[in-house]
Every structure is written in C-alpha cells, then in structure tokens.
C-alpha positions as CSV (number, residue, x, y, z in Angstrom):
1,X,11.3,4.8,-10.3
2,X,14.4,6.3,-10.6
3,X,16.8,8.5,-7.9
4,X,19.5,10.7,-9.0
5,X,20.7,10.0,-5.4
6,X,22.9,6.4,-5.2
7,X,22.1,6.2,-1.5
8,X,17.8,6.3,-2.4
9,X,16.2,2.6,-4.4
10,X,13.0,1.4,-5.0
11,X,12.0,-2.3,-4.6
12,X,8.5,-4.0,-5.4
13,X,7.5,-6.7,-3.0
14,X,5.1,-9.6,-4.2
15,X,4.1,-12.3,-1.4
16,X,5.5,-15.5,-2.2
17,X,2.2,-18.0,-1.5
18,X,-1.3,-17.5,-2.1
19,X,-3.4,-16.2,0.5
20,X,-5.8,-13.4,2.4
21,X,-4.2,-9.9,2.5
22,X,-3.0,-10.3,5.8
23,X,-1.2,-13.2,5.7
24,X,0.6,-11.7,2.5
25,X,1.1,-8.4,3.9
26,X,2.9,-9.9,6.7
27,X,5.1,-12.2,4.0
28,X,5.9,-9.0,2.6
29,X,6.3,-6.9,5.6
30,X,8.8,-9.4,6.4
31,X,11.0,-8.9,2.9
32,X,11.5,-5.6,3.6
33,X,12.4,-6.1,6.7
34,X,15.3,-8.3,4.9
35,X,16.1,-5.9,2.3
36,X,16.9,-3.4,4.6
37,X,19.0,-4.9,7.2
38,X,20.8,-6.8,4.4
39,X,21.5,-3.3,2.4
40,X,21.9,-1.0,5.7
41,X,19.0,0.9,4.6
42,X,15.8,2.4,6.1
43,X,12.4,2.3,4.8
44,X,10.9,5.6,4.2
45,X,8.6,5.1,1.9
46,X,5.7,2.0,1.5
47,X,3.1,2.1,-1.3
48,X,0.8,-1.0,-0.4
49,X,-1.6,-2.1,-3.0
50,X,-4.6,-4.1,-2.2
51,X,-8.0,-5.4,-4.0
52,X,-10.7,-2.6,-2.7
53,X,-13.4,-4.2,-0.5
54,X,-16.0,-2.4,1.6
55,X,-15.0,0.7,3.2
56,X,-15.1,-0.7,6.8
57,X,-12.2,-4.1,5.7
58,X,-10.7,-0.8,4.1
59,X,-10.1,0.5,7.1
60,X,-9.0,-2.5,8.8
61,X,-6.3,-3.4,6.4
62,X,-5.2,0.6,7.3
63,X,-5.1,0.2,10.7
64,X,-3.7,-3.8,10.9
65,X,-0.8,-2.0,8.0
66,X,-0.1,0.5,10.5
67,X,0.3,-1.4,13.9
68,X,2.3,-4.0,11.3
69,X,5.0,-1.2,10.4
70,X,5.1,0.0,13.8
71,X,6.1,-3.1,15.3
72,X,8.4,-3.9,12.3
73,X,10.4,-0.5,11.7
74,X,9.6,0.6,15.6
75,X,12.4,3.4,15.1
76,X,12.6,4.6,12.0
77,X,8.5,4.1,10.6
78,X,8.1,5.1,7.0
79,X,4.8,6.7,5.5
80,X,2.3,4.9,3.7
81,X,-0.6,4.4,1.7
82,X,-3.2,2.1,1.0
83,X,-4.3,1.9,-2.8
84,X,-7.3,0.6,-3.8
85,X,-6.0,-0.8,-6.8
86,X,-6.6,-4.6,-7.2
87,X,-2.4,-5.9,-7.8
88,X,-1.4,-9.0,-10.2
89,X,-3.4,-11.8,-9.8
90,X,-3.3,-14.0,-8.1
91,X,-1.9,-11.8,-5.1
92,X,-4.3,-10.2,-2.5
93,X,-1.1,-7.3,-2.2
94,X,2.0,-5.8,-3.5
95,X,3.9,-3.4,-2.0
96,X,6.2,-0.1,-3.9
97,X,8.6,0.2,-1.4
98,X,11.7,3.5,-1.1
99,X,14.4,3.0,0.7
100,X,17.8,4.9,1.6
101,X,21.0,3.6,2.6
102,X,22.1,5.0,6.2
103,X,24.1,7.4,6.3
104,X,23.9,9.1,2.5
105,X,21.3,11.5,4.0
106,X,19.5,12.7,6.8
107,X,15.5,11.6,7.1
108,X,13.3,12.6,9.3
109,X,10.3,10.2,10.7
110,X,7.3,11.9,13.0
C-alpha cells in the first residue's frame, strides 16, 4: 500500500519463532510497538491475519487481540481486524500494520 501523504506508511509484521498465535501475536505486537516509538509514529491501523479455527478460538483470538492493543497503545488504540486468512507458513499470524508520524495530521481514536 501506498500514501500520497509522507507522514502515513505501511509495515507487515511476521513473528520471528515458531509458535501458537498468541505467543506470535505478542512477538508482533511487540514490533510495532518498536516501529513506532523508533519512527515517532502512532498506529492507526492493524490488519491481523490468522489460520481460521472454530468460531469460539475465533473469538478468543478477537478478544485476547483487543485487551493486547489496549494495553500496548493504551492512548492512542488503532482499529483492527481479524482475517480468517491462513498467513505464510509456517507462521500462526502476520499483521498489515498503518501508521502515521505525529504531528503530519490530526487522528482521531474512540
């Protein structure tokens, strides 16, 4: 993706071990966290692909992905979604993630 706007990027996480979605999620959770504080950005947008199981570990990995960006980006929380879309093997996640650099525009988080 690409942003006529210099102060908007787009990074794609990928967990750096083998492991359950969780564990991974977190790994990755905790990337972003980097990318943003090393490029004075906020997160404001979080595509999070996972491998589709049953609908109730669907629903888990929604609400364990929202308390997990709550705590992480307690301020500024971007939106997300969960795709059911299985990501390259042999990860259990990958994550699309927007960001914006402070102060090149005004967001808005509810």
């Amino acid at each position: 993706m690409f942003s006529k706007n210099p102060g908007i990027f787009y990074r794609t996480s990928l967990p750096t071990m083998v492991g359950d979605f969780y564990s991974q999620l977190d790994e990755c959770f905790a990337s972003l966290r980097g990318i943003a504080q090393d490029s004075d950005s906020d997160l404001f947008k979080l595509v999070i692909f996972h491998d589709p199981v049953s609908e109730d570990e669907n629903l888990k990995r929604h609400v364990y992905a929202r308390k997990l960006l709550a705590k992480a980006f307690t301020e500024k929380c971007p939106t997300f979604i969960l795709v059911c879309q299985v990501p390259v093997p042999p990860f259990a996640v990958s994550i699309e993630a927007g960001f914006v650099k402070r102060g090149s525009c005004q967001t808005i988080y509810r």
